[in-house]
N, C-alpha and C positions, 0 to 999 in steps of 0.2 A: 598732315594729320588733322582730322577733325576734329575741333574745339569742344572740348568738355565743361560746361558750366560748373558752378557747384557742386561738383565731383567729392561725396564724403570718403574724406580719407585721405586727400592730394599734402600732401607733402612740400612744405618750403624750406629752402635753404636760403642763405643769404651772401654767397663769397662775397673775398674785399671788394671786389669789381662792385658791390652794391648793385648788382644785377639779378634782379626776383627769378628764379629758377622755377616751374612748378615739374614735380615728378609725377607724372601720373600712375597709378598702382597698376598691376603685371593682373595678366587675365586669371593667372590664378590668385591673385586677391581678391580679385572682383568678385569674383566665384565666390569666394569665403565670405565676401561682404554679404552677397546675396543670401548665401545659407544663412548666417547668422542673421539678419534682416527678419527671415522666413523664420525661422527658432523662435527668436521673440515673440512674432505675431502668431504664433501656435501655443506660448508659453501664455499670453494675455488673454487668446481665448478661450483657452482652458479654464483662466481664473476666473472670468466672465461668467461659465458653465458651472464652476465650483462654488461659486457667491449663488446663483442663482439654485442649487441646487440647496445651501445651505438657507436660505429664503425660506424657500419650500418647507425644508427641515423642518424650520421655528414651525412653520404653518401648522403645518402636519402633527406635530408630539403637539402642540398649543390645542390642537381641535382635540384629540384622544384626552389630554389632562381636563380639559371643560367636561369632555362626555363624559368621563370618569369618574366628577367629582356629581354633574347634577343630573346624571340619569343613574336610575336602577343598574345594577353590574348584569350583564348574561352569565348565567353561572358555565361552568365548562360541560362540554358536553361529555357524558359518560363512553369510555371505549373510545379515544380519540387521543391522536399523537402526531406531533410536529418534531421530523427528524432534521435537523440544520447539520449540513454538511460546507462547511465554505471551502468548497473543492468539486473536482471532479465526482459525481456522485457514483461514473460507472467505475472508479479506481479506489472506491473506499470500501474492500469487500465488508468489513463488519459492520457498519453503518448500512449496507443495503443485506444484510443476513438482519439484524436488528426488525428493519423493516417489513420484511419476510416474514419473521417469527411474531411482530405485532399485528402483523394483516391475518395469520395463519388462526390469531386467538381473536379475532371477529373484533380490531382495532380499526376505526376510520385512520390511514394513515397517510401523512402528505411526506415526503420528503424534497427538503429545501437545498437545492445545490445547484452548480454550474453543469452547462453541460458538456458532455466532451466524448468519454466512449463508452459503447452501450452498456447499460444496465444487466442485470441477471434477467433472465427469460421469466422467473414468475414476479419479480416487477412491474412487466408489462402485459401480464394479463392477470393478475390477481385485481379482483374489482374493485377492492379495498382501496388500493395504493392509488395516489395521485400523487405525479410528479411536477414540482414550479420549481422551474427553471432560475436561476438568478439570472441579469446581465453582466457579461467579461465585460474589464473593465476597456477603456479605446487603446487600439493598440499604440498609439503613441504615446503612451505612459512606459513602453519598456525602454524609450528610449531616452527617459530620463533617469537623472541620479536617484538613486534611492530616497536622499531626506528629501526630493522634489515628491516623487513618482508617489510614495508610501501617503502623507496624508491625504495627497487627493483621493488614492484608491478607498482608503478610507472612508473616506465622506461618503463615497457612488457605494461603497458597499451597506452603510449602516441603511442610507434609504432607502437600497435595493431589498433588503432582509424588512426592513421596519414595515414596511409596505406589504411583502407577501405575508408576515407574522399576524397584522392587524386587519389586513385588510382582503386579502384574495384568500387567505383561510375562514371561511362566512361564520363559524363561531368558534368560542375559546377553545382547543386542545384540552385535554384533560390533561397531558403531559407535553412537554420539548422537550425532547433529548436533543441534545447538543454533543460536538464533536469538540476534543479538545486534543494537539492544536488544531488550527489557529486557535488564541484565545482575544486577536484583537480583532473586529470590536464585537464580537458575537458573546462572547460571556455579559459584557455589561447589557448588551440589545436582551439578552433572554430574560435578565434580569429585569427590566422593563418590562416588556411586554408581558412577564408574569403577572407583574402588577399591576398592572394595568387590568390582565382578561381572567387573573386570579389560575394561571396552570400553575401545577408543578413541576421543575425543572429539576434533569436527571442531567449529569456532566458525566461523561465516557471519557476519560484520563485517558487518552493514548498514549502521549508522552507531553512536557514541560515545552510550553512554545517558547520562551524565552532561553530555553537550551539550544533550541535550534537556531534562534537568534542570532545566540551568542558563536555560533561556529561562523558567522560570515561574519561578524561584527568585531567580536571578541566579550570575552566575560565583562571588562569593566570596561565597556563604551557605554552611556550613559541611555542610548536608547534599548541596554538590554536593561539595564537598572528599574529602569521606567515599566520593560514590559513585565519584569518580573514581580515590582508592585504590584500592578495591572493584572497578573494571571490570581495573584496569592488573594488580593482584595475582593475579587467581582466570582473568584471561583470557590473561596470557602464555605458561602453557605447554599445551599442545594435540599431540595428532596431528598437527594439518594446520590452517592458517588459511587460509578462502577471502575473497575481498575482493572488495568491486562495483567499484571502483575501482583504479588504479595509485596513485593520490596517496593513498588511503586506506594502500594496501601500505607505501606507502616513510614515512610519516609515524608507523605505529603499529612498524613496525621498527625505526627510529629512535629512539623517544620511549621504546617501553615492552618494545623488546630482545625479541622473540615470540620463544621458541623449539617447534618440530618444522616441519612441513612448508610452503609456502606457494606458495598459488594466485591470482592472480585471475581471478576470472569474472566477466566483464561480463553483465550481463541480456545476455536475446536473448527475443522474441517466441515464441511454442510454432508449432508448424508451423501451426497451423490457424488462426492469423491472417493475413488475407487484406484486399486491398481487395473491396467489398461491388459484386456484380454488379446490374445493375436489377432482377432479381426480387428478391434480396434485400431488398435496399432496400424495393423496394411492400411485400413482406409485415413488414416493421419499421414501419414505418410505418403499417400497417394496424395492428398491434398498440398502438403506441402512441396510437393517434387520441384516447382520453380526455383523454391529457395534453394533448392541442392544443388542447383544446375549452374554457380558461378565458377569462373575458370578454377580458381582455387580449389576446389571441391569434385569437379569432375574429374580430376588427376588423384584425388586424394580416398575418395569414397569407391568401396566395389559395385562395377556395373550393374545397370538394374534395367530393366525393361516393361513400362507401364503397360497394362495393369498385373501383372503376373510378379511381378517385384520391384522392393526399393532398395535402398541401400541398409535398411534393417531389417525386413521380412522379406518372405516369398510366398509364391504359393506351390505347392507341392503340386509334381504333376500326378496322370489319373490313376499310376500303380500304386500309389502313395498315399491317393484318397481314405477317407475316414467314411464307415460304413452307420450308418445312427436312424435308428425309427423315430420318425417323427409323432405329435402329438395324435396325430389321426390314425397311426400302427403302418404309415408303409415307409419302406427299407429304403433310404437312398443314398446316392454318395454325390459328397458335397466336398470340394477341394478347402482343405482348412490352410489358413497363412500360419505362418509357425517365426521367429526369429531367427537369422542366417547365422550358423555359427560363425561366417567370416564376416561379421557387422562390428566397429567401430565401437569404443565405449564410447553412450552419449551424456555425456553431462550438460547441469543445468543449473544454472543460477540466474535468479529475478532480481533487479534492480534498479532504482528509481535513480541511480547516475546519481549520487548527491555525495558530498563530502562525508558524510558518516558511515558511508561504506568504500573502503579502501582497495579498487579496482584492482590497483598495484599489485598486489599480496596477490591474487589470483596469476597475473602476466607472468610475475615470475616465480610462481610457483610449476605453472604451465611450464616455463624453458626449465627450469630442474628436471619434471617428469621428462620433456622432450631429451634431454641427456641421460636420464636413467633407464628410457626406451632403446636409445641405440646400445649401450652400455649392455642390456639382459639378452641381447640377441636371438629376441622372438619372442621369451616370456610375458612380456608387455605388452598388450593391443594399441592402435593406434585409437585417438580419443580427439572425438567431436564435440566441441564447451560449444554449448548454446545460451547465451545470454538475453533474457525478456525482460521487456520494459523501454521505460523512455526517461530521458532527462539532460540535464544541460552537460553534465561531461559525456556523456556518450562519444562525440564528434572526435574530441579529444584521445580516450582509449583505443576508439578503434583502430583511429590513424597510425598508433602505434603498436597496436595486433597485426597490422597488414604491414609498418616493417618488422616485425619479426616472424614473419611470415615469411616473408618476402628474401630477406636478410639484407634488404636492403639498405645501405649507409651503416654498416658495423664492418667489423673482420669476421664474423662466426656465419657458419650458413643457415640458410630458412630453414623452418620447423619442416619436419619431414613425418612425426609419428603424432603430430597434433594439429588443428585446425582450432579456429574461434570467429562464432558469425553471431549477429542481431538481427536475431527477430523481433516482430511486435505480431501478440495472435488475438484472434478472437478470445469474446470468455468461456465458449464452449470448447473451442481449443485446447487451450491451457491446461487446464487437471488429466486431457488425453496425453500430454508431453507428458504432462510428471508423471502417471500413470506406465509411460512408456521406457525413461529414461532409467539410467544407471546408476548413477549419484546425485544428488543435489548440493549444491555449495551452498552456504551462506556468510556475506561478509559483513553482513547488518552488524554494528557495533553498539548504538544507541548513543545519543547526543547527552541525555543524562541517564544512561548506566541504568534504567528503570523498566524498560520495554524491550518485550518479544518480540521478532521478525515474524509477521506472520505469514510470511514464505515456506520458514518451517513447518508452520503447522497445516498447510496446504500439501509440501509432499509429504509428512506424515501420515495425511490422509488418503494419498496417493499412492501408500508404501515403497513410498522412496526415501531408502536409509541418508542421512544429511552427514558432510563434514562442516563444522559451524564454526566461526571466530569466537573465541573465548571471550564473555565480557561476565559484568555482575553479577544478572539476574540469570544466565543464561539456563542452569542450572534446574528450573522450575520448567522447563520445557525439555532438552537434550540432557541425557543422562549418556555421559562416557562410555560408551562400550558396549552401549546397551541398546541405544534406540540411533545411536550415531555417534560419531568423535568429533573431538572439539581440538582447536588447532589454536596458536598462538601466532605463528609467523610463518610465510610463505615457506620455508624451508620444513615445519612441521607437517604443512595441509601437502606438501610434496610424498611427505615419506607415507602419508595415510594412501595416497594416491597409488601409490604403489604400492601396496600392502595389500589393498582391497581388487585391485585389477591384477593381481600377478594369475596366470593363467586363465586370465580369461576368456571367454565368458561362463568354467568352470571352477570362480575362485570361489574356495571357501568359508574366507573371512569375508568377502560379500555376502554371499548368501548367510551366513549366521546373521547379521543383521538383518536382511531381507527376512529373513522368518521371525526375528522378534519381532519386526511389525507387523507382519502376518498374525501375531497372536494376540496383536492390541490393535483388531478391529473393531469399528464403533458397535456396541454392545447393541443388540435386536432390541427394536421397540417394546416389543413384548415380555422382555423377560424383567421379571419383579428386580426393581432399585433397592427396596427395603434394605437390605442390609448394609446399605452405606451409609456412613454417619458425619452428618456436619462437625463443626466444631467450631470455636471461638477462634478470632486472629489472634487474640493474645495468651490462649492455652490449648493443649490437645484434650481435651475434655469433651468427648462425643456431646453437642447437643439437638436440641431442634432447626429447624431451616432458618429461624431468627432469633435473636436471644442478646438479652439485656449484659451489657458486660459491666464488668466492676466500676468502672467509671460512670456508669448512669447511659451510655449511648447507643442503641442498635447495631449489630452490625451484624453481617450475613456474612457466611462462609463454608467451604465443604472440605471435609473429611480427604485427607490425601491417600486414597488409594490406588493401588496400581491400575485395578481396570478402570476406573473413572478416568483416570488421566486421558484415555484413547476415546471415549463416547463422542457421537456429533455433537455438532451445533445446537443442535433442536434439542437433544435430550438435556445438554448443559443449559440452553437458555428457560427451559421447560421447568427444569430441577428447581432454579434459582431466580432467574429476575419473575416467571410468572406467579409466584407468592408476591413478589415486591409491587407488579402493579395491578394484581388482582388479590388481595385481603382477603383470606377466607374461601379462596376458589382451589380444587388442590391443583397439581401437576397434571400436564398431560401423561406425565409416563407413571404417575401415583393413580391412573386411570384405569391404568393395563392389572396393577396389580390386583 
């Protein structure tokens, strides 16, 4: 054997013989030694990069605090707004509707995010919007512990943000809107950089980032204690606080005392969600035909044959045709797609895989209908659950959709009258699914009990009636029976399931839903808002769009009527925040009247 010098790690024994033994370590030690060798010198350069970065840091806020104190301020420039997303910016639809609606009202607008999947289309051609990119942090950060991985991300993020905020935006914002969460370190950065270039900062409540926290962590581990200082301190005072919620408003009022202005605005769908006509439909459907095409599915979906059908439309042949004068007065026939009565219920549920939405409660809810299908012998359609989105359990659910699919490793046999596949779609895709589908799921629960899925309010605008997990707030969005049902446990969203598909696709507790939302479509541009009336958060007392409350503090809010509840995007962001950052300017939809 060949002599090992100074081999770290060799091993001596000593028997009585007083004969020095050396053991040399097994190749897979060696190996181990190596990696761990290599770890180190990855964990050192890092810190190397992390000091050097903090270096910088000093540099950099030291050059802005001098500028700040012996030069003249730039004052901010008028019609101007910095949207900070610390996220994916093409997966944060209201932060890029925000953007939208600020570029649409003649706003210079930058938004600040990571990049990842594409943006909405007028985004990127509205002239207004310029999009800066942050930098992902290196990937070998996921491969450390969290209390490793987290300050450093830390540190690449502040300078990443501090840098675009002061420096690649060429003068002050009027405004930064900020996304909350995250809230670390982007509340205290905005907070700086206000003062610093003198904007005003507007914080968008999503939900409680130290809620979210606290579900991988737990409530009392000390680094949710920390963040939820951290959120309460750097987040209470603001220009203006928007809220998705009412119970979000009156809970962080309460608790953590906001002071400047405050709003809620409920999502609302963008005007150009719509329910999906038959051509639409065929041609989504044509598009997506690969995905239908896995073993699973070709045994399980009725024959189709592209371009003339899919496994949900056809097209009618030519005795069948539709006769229609076109714009110019001549006669033609044009084969319309129509939906197969023997097409599959297709359900739809969006989800970001994350612990506060409980996959579970869907599998087995799915195998109860699967048993209550064989069970009504034919009353019950066979039903396609289409799941969108991305996230870290994904790998996990699925693996165990495909055995019980399968039946494989149980005693019970594979699903027979249900199917369940992941997709991921484009954004113009997406509103043509919900558009096209049967039901929508929602299992969004909220980490703290404060925020809306805004999944609902996309098929709403889709009119697709939702079965929704029951939580707090839910109530300010899904009314019982009304716009959709709310469900407690798999065993409940079972029996809805079946209630609403019995005879399909003639049932008629589907469609009674399906047409209340057909009657809470987003109200025409044009027709006069006047008669709807704001009112205080803390009484129903009709008042103006903003109004002094007994307390001494501003606070914006709108009048709960039923047809408000269904208006777009535009006309709720129009109603409400363009008073708040145009003083004195009216509404676009106070335009029409």
């Amino acid at each position: 054997m060949a002599r090992r010098d100074n081999w770290p790690g060799v091993k001596f024994t000593l028997p009585p013989t007083a004969t020095v033994i050396a053991t040399l370590p097994s190749d897979s030690e060696e190996s181990e030694l190596q990696e761990n060798w290599q770890y180190t010198d990855e964990l050192a350069f890092m810190d190397q990069i992390i000091a050097a970065f903090q270096l910088l840091l000093t540099l950099f806020l030291g050059y802005f605090l001098l500028r700040k104190f012996l030069t003249p301020a730039e004052r901010p420039l008028r019609r101007s707004v910095a949207i900070l997303v610390l996220g994916d910016v093409g997966r944060s639809p209201r932060m890029m509707y925000h953007a939208e609606s600020f570029a649409n009202n003649h706003f210079d607008t930058y938004i600040v995010g990571n990049k990842g999947a594409q943006p909405i289309p007028s985004l990127l051609t509205l002239p207004q919007v310029r999009l800066l990119y942050l930098p992902d942090p290196p990937k070998s950060f996921a491969n450390l512990p969290f209390i490793i991985s987290a300050p450093r991300k830390i540190i690449l993020q502040v300078f990443s943000i501090l840098e675009t905020l002061l420096i690649r935006i060429p003068h002050p914002p009027e405004f930064i809107l900020v996304q909350n969460p995250p809230s670390i370190p982007t509340l205290a950065l905005v907070w700086l950089v206000s003062w610093i270039r003198g904007s005003k900062v507007i914080i968008d409540w999503h939900n409680l980032g130290y809620s979210i926290l606290a579900l991988k962590l737990g409530k009392d581990h000390l680094f949710v204690k920390i963040a939820e200082w951290f959120e309460a301190y750097f987040g209470r005072s603001a220009y203006a606080h928007l809220f998705v919620t009412q119970a979000m408003h009156d809970f962080l009022v309460k608790e953590w005392d906001l002071q400047g202005l405050k709003l809620v605005l409920h999502d609302r769908p963008p005007a150009h969600f719509h329910r999906a006509s038959p051509q639409e439909m065929h041609e989504l459907f044509l598009r997506l035909t690969p995905s239908f095409q896995t073993p699973d599915l070709l045994t399980f979906l009725p024959s189709s044959t592209s371009p003339t059908s899919t496994p949900f439309t056809r097209v009618l042949s030519s005795p069948s045709f539709s006769s229609f004068s076109t714009d110019i007065g001549i006669e033609t026939d044009t084969p319309v797609p129509s939906q197969r009565p023997d097409r599959p219920a297709l359900l739809l549920s969006s989800t970001s895989w994350t612990p506060d939405e409980d996959f579970s409660i869907l599998l087995k809810a799915l195998s109860l209908y699967e048993q209550k299908a064989i069970e009504a012998e034919g009353r019950l359609p066979k039903v396609l659950m289409v799941v969108t989105g991305k996230g870290p359990e994904r790998e996990k659910y699925m693996n165990e959709v495909g055995t019980l699919q399968s039946g494989a490793g149980g005693t019970e046999e594979g699903w027979k009258y249900v199917r369940c596949v992941s997709m991921w779609l484009e954004a113009a895709d997406y509103p043509l699914l919900l558009g096209s589908a049967d039901i929508g799921i929602s299992l969004h629960s909220s980490s703290s009990a404060l925020d809306l899925p805004m999944k609902v309010v996309d098929m709403f605008g889709c009119g697709l009636p939702v079965c929704a997990l029951n939580f707090k707030c839910l109530d300010e969005l899904v009314r019982d029976g009304v716009n959709g049902l709310v469900f407690r446990d798999a065993e409940q969203l079972a029996a809805q399931l079946e209630s609403l598909l019995t005879h399909f696709p003639s049932s008629p507790t589907l469609a009674s839903l399906c047409a209340s939302l057909q009657r809470s479509t987003p109200i025409p541009p044009t027709r006069s808002l006047s008669s709807f009336s704001y009112e205080r958060s803390d009484a129903s007392t009709p008042v103006s769009a903003s109004t002094e409350s007994p307390t001494g503090e501003t606070v914006f809010g709108f009048g709960r009527s039923e047809e408000w509840e269904w208006c777009s995007w535009t006309q709720n962001w129009d109603r409400l925040m363009r008073p708040l950052v145009l003083p004195g300017v009216k509404s676009n939809v106070d335009a029409h009247i």
